[in-house]
N, C-alpha and C positions, 0 to 999 in steps of 0.2 A: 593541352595535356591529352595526346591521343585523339577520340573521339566521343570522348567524355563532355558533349554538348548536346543543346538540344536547340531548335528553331523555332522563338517568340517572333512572328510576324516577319520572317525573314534574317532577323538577326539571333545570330549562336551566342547562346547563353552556355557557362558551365554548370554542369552537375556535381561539382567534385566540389567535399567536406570542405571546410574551413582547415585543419589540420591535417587532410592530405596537399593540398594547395601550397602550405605553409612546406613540408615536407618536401617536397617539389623546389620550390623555390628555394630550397637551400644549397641543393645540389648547385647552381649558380655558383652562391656567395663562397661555398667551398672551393670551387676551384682552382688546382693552384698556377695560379698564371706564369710563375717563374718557371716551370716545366715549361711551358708552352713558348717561352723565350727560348729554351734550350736550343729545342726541338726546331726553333726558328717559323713555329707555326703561326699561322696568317687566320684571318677571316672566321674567327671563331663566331659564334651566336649572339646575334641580337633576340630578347627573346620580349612580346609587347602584350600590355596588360593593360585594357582598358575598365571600363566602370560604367555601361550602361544603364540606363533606365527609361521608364517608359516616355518618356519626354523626348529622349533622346530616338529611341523607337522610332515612335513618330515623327521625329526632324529626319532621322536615314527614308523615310518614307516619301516627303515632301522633297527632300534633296539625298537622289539617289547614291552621288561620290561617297555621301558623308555614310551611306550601310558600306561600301566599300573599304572604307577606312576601316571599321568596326570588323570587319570581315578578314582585314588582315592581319586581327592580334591573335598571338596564340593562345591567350585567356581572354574571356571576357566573362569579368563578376559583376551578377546581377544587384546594381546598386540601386536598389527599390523594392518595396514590399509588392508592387504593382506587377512586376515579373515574376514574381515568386508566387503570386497570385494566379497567373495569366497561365504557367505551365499546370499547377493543379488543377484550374478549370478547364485546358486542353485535354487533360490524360496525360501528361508528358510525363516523364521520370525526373523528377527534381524542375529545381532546384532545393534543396532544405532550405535554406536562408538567403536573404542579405548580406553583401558584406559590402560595406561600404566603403567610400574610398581610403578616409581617415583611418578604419579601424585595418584595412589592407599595407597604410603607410608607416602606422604607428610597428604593424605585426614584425611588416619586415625591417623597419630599422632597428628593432630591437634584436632580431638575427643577425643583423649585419653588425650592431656593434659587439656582439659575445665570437664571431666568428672576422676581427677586425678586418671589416670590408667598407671601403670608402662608401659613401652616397653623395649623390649632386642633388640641387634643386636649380630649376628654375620657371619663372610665372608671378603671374601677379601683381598686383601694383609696386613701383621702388621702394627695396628696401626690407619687404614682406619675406622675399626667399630666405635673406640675412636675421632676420629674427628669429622665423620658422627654423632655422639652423641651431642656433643661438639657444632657441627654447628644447629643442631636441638635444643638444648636448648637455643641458642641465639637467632632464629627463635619462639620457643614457650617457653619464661621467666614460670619457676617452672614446665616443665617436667623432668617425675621423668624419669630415665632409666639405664641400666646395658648392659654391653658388653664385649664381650671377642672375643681373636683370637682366632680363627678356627684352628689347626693343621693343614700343609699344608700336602695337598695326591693328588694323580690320578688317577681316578676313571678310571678304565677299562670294556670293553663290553666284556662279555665270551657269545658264543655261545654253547649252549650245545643240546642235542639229547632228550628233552623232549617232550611230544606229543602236546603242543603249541610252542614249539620251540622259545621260548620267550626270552631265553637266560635269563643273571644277569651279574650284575654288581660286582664284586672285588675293593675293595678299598688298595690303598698301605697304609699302615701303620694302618691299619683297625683296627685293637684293639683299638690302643690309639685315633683312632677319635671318638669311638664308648665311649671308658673311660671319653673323655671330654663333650660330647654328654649328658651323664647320670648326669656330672655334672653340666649341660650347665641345665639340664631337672630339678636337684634338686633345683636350684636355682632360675629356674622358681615358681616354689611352693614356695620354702622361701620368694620370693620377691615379691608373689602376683604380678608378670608377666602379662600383658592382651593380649599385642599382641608381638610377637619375628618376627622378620625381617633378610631372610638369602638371603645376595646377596653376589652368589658364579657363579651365569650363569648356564645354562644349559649341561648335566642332574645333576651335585653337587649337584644344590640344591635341587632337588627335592628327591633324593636320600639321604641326610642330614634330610629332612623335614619327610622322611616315616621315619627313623631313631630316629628323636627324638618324633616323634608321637608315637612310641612304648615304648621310655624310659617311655613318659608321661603318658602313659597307663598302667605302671609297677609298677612306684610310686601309682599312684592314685592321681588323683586331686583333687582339694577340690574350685577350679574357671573353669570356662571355658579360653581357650587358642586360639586366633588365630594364626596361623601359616600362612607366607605369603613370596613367593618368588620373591622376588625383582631383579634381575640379577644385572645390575649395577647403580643400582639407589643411590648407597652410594655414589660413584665418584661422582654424579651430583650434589647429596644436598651439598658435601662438595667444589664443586669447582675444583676437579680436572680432571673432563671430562665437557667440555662445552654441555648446551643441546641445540638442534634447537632453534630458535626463533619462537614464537609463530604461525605465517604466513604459517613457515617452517612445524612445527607438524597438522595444522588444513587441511592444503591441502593433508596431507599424505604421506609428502616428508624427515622424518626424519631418517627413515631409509640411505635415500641419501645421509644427512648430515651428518650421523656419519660415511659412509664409505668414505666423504670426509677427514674426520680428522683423519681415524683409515684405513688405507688401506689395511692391513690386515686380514679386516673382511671378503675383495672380495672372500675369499674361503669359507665364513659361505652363504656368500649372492648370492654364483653359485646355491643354492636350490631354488632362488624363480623362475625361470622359471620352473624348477622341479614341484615347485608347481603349480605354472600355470597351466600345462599340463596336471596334477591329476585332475585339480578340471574341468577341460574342460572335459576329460574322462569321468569323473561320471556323469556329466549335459550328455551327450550323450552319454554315453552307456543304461543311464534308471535305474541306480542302485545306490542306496547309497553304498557307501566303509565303 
């Protein structure tokens, strides 16, 4: 949106309201694609929405492709109280809030089913997209939507000897995610698609998202497409990861709760003092990173 961003540790955070955001993103789902048949026009917008956080920060840090990725959405919502933190201890202008991914997935399918605009999903373990589907149409009675599994892979970081030393990413089984990709991207077109939802976590998804952002620029489109990475926002809608209680997310303590339930995460969440320590650094050494 413009340049209504500001830069936590190198990666562009937005500034912009929850209900301007929302506003925004409508203009999309309106669009009427039957004109643009008329008209015989091609190549309309892909438009990509990610969901950083400090964790995330920190991984574009260590593995430079993956701020590149981050770098090429045209929104990125700071999903963590830690960035929203990190711009008021800089001086920056915003962010006001959090918005997380669920509460960014739930917002807009609730526009897209009053403004009847398809949605996709895909991600996640088999089966997951299909429920997550499933539990949103009981949630919004006559959305329309389409979903498929994801081919399961693992996405590897290659360091390579380039002069940004940026390194890339290798996918296992990379043909055939890229084969279902292109028809994950045709079907987007066929099914007049407005917005696709890929909750895979951090880097998949955004790695899937530059991916089918290309298929969709191969095709040529003939609507605009939001693309928007959700992490695990399917488990939530559908019930099978419990999310904070409201008290819990508004103080900024959800992060907490879900490594109370998922203990395992303690080795994703040893980066936020990591992070800390960056954003202390930068406020006093006098430099933005």
């Amino acid at each position: 949106m413009g340049n209504n961003s500001v830069m936590i540790l190198g990666i562009p955070v937005s500034t912009v309201s929850r209900q301007d955001i929302l506003k925004h993103l409508k203009k999309y789902l309106k669009h009427p694609a039957s004109e643009d048949r008329k008209r015989g026009q091609k190549s309309a917008d892909v438009y990509r929405i990610v969901t950083p956080n400090p964790e995330q920060v920190m991984l574009a840090m260590r593995q430079p492709v993956f701020g590149k990725l981050l770098s090429k959405a045209d929104l990125a919502l700071p999903d963590g109280i830690g960035l929203v933190w990190a711009a008021r201890f800089l001086g920056l202008p915003g962010p006001s809030g959090r918005l997380s991914g669920v509460d960014l997935m739930l917002d807009l399918v609730q526009s897209a089913r009053k403004l009847a605009a398809p949605i996709g999903l895909i991600g996640g373990p088999p089966g997951l997209a299909l429920d997550t589907l499933d539990c949103l149409r009981k949630m919004y009675p006559g959305l329309s939507g389409y979903c498929r599994d994801l081919p399961r892979f693992v996405l590897k970081y290659i360091r390579d000897g380039s002069a940004s030393n940026s390194g890339h990413y290798e996918a296992q089984n990379e043909v055939t995610v890229r084969k279902f990709l292109k028809s994950f991207a045709s079907q987007i077109v066929q099914k007049n698609i407005r917005v696709a939802f890929i909750g895979l976590g951090a880097p998949k998804q955004e790695w899937v998202m530059d991916v089918l952002a290309g298929q969709l620029n191969s095709i040529g489109l003939n609507h605009p497409v939001i693309l928007t990475a959700v992490g695990g926002a399917f488990s939530m809608i559908c019930g099978k990861s419990r999310r904070a209680p409201g008290i819990v997310r508004r103080i900024g303590l959800e992060w907490f709760w879900r490594l109370g339930l998922e203990p395992w995460r303690i080795r994703r969440q040893l980066d936020l003092p990591l992070f800390v320590i960056r954003v202390f650094q930068e406020r006093f050494s006098g430099r933005r990173i």
